[in-house]
DRENLUMDO-898361 format. One record per residue: residue in one letter; residue number from 1; z, y, x of N, C-alpha, C in turn. Coordinates in nm, 4 decimals. Atoms other than C-alpha are relative to their C-alpha. Layout:
// DRENLUMDO-898361
<node><residu>A</residu><num>NUM</num><n_pz>Z</n_pz><n_py>Y</n_py><n_px>X</n_px><ca_pz>Z</ca_pz><ca_py>Y</ca_py><ca_px>X</ca_px><c_pz>Z</c_pz><c_py>Y</c_py><c_px>X</c_px></node>
...
// end
This chain:
// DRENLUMDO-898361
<node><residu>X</residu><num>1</num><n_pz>-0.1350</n_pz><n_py>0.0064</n_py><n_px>0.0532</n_px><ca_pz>-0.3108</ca_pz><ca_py>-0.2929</ca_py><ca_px>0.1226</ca_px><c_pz>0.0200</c_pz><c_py>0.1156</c_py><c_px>-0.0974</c_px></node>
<node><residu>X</residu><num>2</num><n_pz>0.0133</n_pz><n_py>-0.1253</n_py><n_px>0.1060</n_px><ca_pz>-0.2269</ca_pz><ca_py>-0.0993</ca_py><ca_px>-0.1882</ca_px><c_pz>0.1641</c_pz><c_py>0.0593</c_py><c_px>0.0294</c_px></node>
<node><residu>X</residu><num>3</num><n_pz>-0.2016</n_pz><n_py>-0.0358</n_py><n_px>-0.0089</n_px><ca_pz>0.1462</ca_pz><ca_py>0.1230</ca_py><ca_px>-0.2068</ca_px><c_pz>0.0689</c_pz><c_py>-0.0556</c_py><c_px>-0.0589</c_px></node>
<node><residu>X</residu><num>4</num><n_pz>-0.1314</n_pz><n_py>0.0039</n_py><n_px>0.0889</n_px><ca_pz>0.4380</ca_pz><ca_py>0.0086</ca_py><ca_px>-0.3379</ca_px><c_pz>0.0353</c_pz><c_py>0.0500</c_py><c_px>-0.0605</c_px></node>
<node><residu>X</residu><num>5</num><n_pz>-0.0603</n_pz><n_py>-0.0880</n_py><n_px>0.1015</n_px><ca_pz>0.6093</ca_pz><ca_py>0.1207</ca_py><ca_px>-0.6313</ca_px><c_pz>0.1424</c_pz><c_py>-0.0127</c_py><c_px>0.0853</c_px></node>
<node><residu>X</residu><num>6</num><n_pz>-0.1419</n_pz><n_py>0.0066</n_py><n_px>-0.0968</n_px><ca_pz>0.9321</ca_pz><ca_py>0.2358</ca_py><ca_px>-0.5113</ca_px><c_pz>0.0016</c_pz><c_py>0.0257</c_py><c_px>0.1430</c_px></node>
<node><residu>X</residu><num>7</num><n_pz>0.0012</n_pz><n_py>-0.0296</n_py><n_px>-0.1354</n_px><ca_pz>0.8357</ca_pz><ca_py>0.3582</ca_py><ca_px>-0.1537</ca_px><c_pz>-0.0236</c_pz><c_py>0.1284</c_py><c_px>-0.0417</c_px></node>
<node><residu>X</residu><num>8</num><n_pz>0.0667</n_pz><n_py>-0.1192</n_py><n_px>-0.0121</n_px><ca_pz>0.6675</ca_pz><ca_py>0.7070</ca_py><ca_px>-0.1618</ca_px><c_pz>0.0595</c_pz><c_py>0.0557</c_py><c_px>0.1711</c_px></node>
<node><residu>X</residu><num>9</num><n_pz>-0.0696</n_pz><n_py>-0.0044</n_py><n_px>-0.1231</n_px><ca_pz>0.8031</ca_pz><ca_py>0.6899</ca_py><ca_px>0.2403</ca_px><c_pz>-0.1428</c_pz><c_py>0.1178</c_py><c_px>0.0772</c_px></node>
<node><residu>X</residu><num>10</num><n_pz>0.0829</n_pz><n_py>-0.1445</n_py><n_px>-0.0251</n_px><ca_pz>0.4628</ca_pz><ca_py>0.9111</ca_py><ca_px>0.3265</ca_px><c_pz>-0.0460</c_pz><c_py>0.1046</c_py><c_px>-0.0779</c_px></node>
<node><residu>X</residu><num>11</num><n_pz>-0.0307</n_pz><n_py>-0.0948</n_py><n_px>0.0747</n_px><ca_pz>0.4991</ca_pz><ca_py>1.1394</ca_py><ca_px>0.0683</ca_px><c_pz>0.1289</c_pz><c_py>0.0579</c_py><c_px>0.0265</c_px></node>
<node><residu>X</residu><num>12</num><n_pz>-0.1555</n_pz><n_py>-0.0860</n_py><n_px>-0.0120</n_px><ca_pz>0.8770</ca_pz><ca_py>1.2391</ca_py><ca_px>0.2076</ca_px><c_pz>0.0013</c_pz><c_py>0.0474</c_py><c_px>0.1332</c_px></node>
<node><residu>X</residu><num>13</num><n_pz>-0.0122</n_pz><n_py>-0.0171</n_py><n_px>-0.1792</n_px><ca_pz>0.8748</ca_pz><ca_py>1.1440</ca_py><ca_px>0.5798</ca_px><c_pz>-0.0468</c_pz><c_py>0.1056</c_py><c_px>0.1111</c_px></node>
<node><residu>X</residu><num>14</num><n_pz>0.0883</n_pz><n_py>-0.0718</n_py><n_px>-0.0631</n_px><ca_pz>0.5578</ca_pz><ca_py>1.3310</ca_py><ca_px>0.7357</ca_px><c_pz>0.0095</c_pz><c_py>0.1427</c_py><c_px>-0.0345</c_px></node>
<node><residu>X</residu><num>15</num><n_pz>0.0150</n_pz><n_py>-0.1219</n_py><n_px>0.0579</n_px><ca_pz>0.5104</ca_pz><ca_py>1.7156</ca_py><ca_px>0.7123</ca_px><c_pz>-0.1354</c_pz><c_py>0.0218</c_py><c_px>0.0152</c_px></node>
<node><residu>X</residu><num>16</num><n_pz>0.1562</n_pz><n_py>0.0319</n_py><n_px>0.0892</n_px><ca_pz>0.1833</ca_pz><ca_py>1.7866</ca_py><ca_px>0.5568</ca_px><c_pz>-0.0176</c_pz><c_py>0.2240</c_py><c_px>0.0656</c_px></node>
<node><residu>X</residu><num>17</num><n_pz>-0.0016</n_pz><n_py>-0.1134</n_py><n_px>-0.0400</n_px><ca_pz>0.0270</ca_pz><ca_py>2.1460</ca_py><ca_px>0.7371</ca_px><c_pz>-0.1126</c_pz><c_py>0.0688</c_py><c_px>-0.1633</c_px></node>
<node><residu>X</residu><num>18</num><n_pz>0.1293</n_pz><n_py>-0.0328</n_py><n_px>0.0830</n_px><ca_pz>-0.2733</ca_pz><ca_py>2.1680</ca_py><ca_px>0.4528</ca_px><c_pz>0.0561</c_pz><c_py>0.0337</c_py><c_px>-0.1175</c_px></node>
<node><residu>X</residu><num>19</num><n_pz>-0.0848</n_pz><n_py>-0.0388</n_py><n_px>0.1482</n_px><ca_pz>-0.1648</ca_pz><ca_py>2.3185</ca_py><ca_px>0.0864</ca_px><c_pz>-0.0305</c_pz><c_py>-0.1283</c_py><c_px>-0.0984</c_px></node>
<node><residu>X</residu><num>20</num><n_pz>-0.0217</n_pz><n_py>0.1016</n_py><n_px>0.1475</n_px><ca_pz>-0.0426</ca_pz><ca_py>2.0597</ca_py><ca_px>-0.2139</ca_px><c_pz>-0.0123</c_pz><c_py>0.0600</c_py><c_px>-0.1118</c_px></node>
<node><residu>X</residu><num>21</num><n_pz>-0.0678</n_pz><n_py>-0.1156</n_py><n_px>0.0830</n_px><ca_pz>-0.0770</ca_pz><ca_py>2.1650</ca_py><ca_px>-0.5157</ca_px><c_pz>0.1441</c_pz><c_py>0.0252</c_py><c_px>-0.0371</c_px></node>
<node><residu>X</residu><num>22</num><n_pz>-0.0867</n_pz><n_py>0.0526</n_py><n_px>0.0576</n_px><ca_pz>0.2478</ca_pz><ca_py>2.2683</ca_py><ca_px>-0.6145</ca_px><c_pz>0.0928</c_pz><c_py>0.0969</c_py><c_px>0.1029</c_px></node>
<node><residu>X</residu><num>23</num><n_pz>-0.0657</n_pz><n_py>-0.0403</n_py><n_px>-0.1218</n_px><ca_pz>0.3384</ca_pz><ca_py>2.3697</ca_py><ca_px>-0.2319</ca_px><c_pz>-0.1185</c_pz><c_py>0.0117</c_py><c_px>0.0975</c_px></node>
<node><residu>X</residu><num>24</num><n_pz>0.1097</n_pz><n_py>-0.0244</n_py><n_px>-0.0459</n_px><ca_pz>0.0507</ca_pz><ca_py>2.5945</ca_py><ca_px>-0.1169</ca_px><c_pz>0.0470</c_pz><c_py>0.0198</c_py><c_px>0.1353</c_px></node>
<node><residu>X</residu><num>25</num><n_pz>0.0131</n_pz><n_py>-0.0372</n_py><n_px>-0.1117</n_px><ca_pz>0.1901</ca_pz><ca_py>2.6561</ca_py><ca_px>0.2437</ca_px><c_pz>0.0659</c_pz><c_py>-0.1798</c_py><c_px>0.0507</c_px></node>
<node><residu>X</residu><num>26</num><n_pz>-0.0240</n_pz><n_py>0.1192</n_py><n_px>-0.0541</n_px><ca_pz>0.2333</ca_pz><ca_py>2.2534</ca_py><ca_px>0.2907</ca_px><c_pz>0.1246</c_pz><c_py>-0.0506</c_py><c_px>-0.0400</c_px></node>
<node><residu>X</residu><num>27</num><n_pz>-0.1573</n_pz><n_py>0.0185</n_py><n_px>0.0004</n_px><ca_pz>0.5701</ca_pz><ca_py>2.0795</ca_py><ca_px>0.3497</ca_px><c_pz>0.0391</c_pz><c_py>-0.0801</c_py><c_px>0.1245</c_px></node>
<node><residu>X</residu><num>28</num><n_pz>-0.0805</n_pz><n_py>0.0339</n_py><n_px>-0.1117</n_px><ca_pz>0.8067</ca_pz><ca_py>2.0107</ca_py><ca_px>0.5964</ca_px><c_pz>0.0233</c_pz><c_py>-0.1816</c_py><c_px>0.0118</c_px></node>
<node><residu>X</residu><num>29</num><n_pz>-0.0118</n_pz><n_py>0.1431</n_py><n_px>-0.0374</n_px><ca_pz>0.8560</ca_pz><ca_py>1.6463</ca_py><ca_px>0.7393</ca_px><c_pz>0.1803</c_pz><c_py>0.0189</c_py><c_px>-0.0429</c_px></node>
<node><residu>X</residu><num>30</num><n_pz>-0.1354</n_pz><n_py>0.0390</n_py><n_px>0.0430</n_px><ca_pz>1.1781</ca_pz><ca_py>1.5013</ca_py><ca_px>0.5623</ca_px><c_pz>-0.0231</c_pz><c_py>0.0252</c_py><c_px>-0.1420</c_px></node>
<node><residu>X</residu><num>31</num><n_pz>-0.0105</n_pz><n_py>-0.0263</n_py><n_px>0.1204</n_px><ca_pz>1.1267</ca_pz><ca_py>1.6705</ca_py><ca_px>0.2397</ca_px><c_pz>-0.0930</c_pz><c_py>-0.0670</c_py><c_px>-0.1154</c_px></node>
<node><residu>X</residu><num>32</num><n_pz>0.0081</n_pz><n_py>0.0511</n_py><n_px>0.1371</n_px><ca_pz>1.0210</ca_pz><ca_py>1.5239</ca_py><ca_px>-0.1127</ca_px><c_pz>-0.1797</c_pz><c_py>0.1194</c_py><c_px>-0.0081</c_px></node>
<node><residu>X</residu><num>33</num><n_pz>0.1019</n_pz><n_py>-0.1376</n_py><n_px>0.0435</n_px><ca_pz>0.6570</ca_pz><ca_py>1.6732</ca_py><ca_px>-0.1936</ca_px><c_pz>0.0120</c_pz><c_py>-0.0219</c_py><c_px>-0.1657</c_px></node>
<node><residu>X</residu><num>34</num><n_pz>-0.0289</n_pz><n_py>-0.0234</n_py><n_px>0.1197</n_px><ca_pz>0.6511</ca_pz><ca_py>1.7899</ca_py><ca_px>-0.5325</ca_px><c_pz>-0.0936</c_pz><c_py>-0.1171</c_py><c_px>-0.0944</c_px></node>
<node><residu>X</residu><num>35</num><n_pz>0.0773</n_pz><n_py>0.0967</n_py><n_px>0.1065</n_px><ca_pz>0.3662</ca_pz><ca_py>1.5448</ca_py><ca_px>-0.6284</ca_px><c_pz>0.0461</c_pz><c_py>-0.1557</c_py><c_px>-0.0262</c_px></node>
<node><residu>X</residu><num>36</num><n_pz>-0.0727</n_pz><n_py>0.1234</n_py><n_px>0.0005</n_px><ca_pz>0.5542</ca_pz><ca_py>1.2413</ca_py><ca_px>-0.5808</ca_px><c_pz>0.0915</c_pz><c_py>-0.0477</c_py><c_px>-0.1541</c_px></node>
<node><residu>X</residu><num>37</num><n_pz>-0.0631</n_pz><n_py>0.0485</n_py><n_px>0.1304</n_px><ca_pz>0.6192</ca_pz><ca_py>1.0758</ca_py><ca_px>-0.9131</ca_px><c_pz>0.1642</c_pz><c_py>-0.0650</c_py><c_px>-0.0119</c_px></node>
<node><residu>X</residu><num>38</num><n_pz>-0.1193</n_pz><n_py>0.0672</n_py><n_px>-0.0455</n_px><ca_pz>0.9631</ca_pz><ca_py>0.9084</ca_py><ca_px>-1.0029</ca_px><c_pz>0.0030</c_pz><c_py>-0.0894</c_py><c_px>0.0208</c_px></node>
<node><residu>X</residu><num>39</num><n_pz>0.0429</n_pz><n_py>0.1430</n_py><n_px>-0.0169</n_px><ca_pz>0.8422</ca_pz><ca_py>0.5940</ca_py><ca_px>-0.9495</ca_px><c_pz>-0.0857</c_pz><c_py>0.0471</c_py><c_px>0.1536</c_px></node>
<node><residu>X</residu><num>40</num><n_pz>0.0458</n_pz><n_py>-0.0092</n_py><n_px>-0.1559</n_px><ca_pz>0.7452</ca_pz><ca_py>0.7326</ca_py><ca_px>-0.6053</ca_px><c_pz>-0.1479</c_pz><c_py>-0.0671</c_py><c_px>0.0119</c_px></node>
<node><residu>X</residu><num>41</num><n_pz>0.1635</n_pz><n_py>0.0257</n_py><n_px>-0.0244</n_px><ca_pz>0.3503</ca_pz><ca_py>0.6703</ca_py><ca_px>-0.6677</ca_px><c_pz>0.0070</c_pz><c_py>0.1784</c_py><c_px>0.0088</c_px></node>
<node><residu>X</residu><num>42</num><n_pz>0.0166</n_pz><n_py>-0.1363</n_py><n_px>-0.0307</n_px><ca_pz>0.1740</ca_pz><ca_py>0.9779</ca_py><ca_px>-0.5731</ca_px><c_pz>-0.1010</c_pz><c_py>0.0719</c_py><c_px>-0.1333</c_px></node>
<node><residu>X</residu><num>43</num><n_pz>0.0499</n_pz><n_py>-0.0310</n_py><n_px>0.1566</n_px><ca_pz>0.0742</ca_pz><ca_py>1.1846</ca_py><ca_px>-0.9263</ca_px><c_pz>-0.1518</c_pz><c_py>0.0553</c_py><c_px>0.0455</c_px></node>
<node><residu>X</residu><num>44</num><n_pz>0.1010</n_pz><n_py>-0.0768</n_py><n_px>-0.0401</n_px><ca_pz>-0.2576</ca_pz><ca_py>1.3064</ca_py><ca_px>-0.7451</ca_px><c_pz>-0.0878</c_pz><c_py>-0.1134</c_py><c_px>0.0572</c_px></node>
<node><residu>X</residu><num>45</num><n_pz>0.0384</n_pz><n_py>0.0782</n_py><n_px>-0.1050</n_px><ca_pz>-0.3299</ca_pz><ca_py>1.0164</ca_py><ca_px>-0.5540</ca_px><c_pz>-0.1909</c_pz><c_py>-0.0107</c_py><c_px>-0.0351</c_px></node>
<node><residu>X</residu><num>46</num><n_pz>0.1820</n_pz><n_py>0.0143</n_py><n_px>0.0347</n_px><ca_pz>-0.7244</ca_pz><ca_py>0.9778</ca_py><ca_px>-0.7500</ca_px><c_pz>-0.0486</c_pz><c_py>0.1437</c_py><c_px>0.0151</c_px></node>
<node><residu>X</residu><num>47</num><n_pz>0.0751</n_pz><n_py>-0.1281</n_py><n_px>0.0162</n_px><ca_pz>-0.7768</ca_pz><ca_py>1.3450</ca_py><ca_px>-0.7463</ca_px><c_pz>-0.0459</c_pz><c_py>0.0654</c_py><c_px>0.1132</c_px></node>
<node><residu>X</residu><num>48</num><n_pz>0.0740</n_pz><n_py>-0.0630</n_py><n_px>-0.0887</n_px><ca_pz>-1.0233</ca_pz><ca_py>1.5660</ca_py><ca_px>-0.5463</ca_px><c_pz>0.0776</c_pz><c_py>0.1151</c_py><c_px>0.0633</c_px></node>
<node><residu>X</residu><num>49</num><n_pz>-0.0803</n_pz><n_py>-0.0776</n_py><n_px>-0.0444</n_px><ca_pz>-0.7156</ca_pz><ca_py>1.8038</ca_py><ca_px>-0.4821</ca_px><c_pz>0.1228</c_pz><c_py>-0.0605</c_py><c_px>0.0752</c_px></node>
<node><residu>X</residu><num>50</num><n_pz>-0.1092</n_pz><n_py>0.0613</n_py><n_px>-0.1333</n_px><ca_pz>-0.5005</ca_pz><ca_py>1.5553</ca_py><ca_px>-0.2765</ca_px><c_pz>-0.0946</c_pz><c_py>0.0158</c_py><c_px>0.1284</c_px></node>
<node><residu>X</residu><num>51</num><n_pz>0.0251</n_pz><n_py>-0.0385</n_py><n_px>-0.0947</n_px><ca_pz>-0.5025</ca_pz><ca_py>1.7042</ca_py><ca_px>0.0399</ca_px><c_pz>-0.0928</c_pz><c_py>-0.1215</c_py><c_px>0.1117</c_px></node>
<node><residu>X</residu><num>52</num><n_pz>0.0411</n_pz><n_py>0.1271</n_py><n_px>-0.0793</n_px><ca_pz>-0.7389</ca_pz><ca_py>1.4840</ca_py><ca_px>0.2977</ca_px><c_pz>0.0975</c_pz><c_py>-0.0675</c_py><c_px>0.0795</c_px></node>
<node><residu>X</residu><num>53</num><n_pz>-0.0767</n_pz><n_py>0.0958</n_py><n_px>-0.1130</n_px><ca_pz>-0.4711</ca_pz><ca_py>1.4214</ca_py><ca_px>0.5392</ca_px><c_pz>0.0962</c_pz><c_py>-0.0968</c_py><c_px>-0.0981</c_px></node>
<node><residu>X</residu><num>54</num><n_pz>-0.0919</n_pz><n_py>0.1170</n_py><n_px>0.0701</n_px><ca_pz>-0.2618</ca_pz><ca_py>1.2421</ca_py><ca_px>0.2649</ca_px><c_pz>-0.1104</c_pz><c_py>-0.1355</c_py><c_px>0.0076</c_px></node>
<node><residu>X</residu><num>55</num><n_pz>0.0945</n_pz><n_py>0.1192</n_py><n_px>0.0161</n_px><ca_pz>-0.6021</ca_pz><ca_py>1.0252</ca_py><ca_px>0.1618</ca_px><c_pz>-0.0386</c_pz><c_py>-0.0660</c_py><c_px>0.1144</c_px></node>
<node><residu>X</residu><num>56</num><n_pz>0.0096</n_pz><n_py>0.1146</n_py><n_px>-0.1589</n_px><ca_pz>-0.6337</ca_pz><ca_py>0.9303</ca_py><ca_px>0.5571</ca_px><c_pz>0.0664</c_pz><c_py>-0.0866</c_py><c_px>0.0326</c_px></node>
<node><residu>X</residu><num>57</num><n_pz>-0.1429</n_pz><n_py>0.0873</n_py><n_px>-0.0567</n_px><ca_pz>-0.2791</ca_pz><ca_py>0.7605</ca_py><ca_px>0.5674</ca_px><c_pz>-0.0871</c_pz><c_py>-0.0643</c_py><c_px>-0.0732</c_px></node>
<node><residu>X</residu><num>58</num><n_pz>0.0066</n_pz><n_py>0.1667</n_py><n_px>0.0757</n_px><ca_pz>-0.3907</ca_pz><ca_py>0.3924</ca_py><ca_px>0.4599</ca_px><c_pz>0.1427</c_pz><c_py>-0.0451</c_py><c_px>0.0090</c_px></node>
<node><residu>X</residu><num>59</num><n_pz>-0.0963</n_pz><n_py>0.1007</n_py><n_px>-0.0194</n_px><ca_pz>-0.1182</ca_pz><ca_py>0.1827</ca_py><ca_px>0.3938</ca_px><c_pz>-0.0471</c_pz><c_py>-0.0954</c_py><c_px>0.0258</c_px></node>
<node><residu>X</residu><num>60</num><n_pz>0.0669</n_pz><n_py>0.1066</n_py><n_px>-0.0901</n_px><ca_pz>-0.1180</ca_pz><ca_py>-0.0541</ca_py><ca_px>0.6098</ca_px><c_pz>0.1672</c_pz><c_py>-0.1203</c_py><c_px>0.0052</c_px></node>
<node><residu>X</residu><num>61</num><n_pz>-0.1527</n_pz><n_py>0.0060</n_py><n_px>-0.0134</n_px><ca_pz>0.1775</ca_pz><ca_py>-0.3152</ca_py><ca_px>0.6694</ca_px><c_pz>0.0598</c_pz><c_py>0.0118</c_py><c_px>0.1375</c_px></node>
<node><residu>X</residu><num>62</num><n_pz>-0.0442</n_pz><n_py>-0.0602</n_py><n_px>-0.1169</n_px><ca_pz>0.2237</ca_pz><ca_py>-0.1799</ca_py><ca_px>1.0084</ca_px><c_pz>0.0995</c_pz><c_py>0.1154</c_py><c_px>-0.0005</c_px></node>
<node><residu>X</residu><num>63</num><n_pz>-0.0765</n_pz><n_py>-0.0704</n_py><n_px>0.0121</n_px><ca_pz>0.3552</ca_pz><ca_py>0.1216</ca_py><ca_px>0.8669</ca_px><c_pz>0.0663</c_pz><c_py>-0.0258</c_py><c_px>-0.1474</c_px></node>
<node><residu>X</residu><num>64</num><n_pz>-0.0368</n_pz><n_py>0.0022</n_py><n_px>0.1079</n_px><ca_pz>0.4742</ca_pz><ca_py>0.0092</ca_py><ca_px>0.5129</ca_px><c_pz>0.1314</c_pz><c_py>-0.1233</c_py><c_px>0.0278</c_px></node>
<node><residu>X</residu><num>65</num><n_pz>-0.0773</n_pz><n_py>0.1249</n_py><n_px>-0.0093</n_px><ca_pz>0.6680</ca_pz><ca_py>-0.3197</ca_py><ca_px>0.6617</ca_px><c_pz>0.0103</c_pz><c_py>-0.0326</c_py><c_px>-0.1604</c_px></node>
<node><residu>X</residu><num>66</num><n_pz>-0.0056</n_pz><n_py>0.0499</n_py><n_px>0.1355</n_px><ca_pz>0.8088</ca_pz><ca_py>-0.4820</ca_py><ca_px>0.3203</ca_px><c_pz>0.1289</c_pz><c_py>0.0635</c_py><c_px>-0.0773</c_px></node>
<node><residu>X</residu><num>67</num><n_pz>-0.0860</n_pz><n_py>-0.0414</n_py><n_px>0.1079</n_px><ca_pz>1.0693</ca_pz><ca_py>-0.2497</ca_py><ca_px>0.2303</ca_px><c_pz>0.0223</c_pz><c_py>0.1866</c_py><c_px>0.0813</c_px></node>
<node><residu>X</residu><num>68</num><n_pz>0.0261</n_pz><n_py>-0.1314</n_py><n_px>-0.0352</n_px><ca_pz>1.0844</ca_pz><ca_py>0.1228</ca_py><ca_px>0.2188</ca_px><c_pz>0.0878</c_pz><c_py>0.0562</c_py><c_px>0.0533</c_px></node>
<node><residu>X</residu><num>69</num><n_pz>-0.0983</n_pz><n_py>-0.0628</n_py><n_px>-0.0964</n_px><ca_pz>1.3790</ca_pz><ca_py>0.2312</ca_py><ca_px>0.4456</ca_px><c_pz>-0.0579</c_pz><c_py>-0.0476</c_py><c_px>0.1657</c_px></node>
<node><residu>X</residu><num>70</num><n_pz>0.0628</n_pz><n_py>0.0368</n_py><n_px>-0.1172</n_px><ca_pz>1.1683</ca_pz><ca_py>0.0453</ca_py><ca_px>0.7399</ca_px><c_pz>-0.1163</c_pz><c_py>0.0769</c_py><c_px>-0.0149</c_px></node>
<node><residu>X</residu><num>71</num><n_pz>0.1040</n_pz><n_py>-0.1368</n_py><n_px>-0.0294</n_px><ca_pz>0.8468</ca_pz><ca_py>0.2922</ca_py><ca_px>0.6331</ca_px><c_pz>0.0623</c_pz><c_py>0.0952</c_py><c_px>0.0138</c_px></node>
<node><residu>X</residu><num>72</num><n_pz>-0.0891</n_pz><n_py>-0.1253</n_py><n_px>-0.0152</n_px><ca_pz>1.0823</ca_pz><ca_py>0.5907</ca_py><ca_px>0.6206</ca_px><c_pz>0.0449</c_pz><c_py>-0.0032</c_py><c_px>0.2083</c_px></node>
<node><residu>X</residu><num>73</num><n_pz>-0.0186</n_pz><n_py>-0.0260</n_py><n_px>-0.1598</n_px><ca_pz>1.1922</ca_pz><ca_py>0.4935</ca_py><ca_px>0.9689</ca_px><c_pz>-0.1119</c_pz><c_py>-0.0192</c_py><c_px>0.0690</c_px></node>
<node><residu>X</residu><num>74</num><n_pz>0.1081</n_pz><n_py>-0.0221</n_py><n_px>-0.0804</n_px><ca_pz>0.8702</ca_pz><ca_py>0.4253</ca_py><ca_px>1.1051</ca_px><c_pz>-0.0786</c_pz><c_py>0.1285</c_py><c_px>0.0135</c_px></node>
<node><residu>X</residu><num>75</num><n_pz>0.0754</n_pz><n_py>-0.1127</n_py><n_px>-0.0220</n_px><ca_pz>0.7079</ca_pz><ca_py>0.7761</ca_py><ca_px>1.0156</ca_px><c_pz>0.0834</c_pz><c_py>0.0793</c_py><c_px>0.0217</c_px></node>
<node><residu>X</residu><num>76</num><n_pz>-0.1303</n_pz><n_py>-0.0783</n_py><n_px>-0.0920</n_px><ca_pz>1.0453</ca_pz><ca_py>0.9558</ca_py><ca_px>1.1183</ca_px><c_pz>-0.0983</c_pz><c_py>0.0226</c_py><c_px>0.0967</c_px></node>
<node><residu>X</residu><num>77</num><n_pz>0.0015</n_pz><n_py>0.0388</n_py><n_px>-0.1499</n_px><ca_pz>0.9915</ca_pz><ca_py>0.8271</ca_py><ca_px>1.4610</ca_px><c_pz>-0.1610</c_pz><c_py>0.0014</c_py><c_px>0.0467</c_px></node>
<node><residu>X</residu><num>78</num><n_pz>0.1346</n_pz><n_py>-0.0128</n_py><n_px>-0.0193</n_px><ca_pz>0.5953</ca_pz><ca_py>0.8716</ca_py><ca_px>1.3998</ca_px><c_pz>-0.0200</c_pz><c_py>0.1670</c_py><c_px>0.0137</c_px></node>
<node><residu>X</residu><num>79</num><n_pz>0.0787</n_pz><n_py>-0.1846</n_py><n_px>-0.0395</n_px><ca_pz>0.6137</ca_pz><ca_py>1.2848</ca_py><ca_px>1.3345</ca_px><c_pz>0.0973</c_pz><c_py>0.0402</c_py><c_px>0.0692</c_px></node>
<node><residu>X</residu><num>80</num><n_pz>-0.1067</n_pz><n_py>-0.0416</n_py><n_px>-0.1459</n_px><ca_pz>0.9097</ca_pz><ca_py>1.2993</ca_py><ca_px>1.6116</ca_px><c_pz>-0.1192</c_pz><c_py>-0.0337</c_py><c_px>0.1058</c_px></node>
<node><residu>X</residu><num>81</num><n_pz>0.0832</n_pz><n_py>0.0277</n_py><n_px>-0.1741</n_px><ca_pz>0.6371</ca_pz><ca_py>1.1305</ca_py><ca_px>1.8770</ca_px><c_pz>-0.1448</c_pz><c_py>0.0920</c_py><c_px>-0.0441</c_px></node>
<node><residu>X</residu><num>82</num><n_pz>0.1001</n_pz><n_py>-0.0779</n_py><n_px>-0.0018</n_px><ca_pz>0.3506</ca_pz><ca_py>1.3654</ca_py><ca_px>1.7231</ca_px><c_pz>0.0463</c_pz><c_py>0.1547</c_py><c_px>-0.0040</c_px></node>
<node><residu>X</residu><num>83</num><n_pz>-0.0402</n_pz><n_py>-0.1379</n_py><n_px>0.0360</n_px><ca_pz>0.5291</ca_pz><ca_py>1.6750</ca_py><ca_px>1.6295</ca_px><c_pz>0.0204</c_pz><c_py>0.0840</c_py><c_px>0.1964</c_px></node>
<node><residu>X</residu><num>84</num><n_pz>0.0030</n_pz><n_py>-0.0409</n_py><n_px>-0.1454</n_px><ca_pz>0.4461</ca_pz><ca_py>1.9263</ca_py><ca_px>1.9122</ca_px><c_pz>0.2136</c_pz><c_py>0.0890</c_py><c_px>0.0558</c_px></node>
// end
């Protein structure tokens, strides 16, 4: 499954511990990472400097469902049941 234009829901939702460029001490779950285009594709997404844990998320439609306020709530409620 490829992303949606118009989601970027794991680029906002999750908090990322590994450095972005952009935002070398990571970012907080909820917030906007800086690489996130306005068209909510990710501006890094081919490059050897997107962090691995971003390139591990697959989209999948388990977590993407078909519209991006249902991914937003699924990885909420995903780094609430992982977040220690």
């Amino acid at each position: 499954m490829e992303c949606r234009i118009d989601c970027g829901a794991c680029c906002i939702a999750p908090s990322i511990s590994s450095p972005i460029p952009g935002m070398p001490q990571g970012k907080p779950a909820n917030v906007r990472c800086v690489q996130l285009a306005d068209n909510f594709m990710c501006k890094i997404f081919t490059s050897p400097l997107r962090p691995k844990v971003c390139a591990s998320l697959q989209a999948s439609r388990e977590m993407c469902f078909t519209h991006r306020d249902d991914a937003m709530t699924y990885l909420i409620n995903l780094e609430a049941d992982t977040s220690p």
